[in-house]
C-alpha positions in Angstrom: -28.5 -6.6 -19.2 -25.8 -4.1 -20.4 -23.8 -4.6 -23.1 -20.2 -4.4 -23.2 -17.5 -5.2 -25.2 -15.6 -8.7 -25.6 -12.3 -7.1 -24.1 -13.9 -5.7 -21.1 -15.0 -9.5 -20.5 -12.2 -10.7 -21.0 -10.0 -8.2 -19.1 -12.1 -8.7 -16.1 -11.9 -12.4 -16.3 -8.1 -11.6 -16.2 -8.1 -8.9 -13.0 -10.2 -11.4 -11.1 -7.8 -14.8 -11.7 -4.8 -12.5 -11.7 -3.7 -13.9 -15.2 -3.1 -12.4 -18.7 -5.3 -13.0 -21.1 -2.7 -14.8 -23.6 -2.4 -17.6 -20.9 -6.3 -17.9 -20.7 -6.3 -18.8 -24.3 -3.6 -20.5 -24.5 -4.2 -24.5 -25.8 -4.1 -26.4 -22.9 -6.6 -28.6 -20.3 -5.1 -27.6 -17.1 -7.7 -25.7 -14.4 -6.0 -22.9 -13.9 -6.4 -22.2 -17.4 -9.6 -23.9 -18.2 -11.9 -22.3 -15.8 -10.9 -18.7 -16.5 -11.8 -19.6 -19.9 -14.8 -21.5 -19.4 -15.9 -18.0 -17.6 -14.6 -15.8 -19.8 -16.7 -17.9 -22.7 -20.0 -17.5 -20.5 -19.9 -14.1 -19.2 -19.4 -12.8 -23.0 -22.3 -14.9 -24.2 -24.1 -13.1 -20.9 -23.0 -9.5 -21.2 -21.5 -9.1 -24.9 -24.5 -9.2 -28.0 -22.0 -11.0 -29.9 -22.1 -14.8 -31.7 -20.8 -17.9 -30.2 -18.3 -18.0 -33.1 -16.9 -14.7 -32.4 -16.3 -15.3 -28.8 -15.0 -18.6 -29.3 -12.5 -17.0 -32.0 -11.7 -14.3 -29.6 -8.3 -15.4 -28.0 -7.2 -16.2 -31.7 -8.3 -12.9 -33.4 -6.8 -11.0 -30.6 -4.0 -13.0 -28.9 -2.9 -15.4 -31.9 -3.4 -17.8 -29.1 -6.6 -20.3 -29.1 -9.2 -20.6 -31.3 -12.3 -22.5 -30.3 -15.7 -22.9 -31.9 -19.2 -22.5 -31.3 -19.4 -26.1 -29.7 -16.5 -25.4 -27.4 -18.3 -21.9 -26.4 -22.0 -24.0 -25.9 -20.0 -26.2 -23.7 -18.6 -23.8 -21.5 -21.7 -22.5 -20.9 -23.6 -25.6 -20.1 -20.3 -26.3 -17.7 -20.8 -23.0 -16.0 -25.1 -23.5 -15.9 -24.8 -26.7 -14.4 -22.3 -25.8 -11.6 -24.8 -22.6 -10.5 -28.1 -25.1 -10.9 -26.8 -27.0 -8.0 -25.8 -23.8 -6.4 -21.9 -24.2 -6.6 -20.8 -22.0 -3.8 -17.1 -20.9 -5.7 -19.0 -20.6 -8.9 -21.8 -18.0 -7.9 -19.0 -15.7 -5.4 -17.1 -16.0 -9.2 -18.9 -15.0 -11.4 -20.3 -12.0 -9.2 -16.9 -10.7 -8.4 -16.5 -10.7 -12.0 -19.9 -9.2 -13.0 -18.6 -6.5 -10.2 -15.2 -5.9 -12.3 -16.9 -5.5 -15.4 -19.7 -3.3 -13.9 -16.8 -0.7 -12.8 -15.6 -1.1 -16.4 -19.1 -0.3 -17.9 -19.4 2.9 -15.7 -15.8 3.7 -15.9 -15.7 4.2 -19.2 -18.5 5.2 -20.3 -18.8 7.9 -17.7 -22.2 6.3 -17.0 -24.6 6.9 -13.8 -26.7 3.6 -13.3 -30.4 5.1 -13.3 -30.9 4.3 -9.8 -28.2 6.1 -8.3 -29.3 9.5 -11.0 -32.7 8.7 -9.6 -32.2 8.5 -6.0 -30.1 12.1 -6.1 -33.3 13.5 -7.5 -35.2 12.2 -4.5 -33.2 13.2 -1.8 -33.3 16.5 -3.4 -36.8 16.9 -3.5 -36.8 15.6 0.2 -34.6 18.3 1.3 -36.7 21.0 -0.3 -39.7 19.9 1.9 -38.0 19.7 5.0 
C-alpha cells in the first residue's frame, strides 16, 4: 500500500462528503459528522504509517477541534471492518471513491507514474518497433 500523509486522508475524506475538515472533527455524534470521521480514522490507519494516537490526535493538533484516542481510532475501525464483512454496499462504493481521491493526490503531488502505466508505455513501444 502507498503511503501518504495524514492531510491527504483527511482532505479526501473532506472532497468526497463535501465538508471541511474542522466540522469532521468537530465534538459531536451526529452522522453526518460521525461517518466522515469514522472513515477518515480508517483510511489513515490503511494508507498513513502513522500510530493510532497520532491519527486520533489529528483534528486537535491541526484543527484545535477534536481530540480522540487510540480506543476511539480502534473503534472506528472495527465500525468500518464490520460494515464491509457483510459487504455493506454504501460502505465499499465509499471508501473506493475515497481511495480514488487520495490516489490522484498521491500521483498529483508527487509527480508519480504508477509502475504499470511506466511499464505498459514500454511495451507498446517495443510492440511498435516489431510491427
Amino acid at each position: 500500500m502507498n503511503r501518504t500523509s495524514l492531510s491527504v486522508v483527511c482532505d479526501s475524506v473532506c472532497e468526497h462528503f463535501k465538508i471541511n475538515p474542522w466540522d469532521m472533527f468537530y465534538k459531536s455524534r451526529e452522522r453526518g459528522v460521525v461517518w466522515p470521521r469514522q472513515l477518515f480514522q480508517y483510511l489513515a490507519s490503511k494508507w498513513t504509517s502513522n500510530t493510532l494516537n497520532r491519527i486520533g490526535s489529528y483534528g486537535y493538533d491541526t484543527y484545535r477541534s477534536g481530540n480522540y484516542d487510540h480506543a476511539t481510532v480502534m473503534h472506528s475501525k472495527r465500525a468500518i471492518n464490520n460494515l464491509m464483512d457483510i459487504s455493506d454496499r454504501e460502505t465499499l462504493e465509499v471508501i473506493t471513491s475515497i481511495e480514488e481521491i487520495i490516489k490522484k493526490s498521491i500521483y498529483k503531488d508527487y509527480n508519480f507514474i504508477p509502475v504499470e502505466i511506466h511499464l505498459l508505455s514500454k511495451c507498446e513501444k517495443y510492440t511498435e518497433s516489431f510491427i
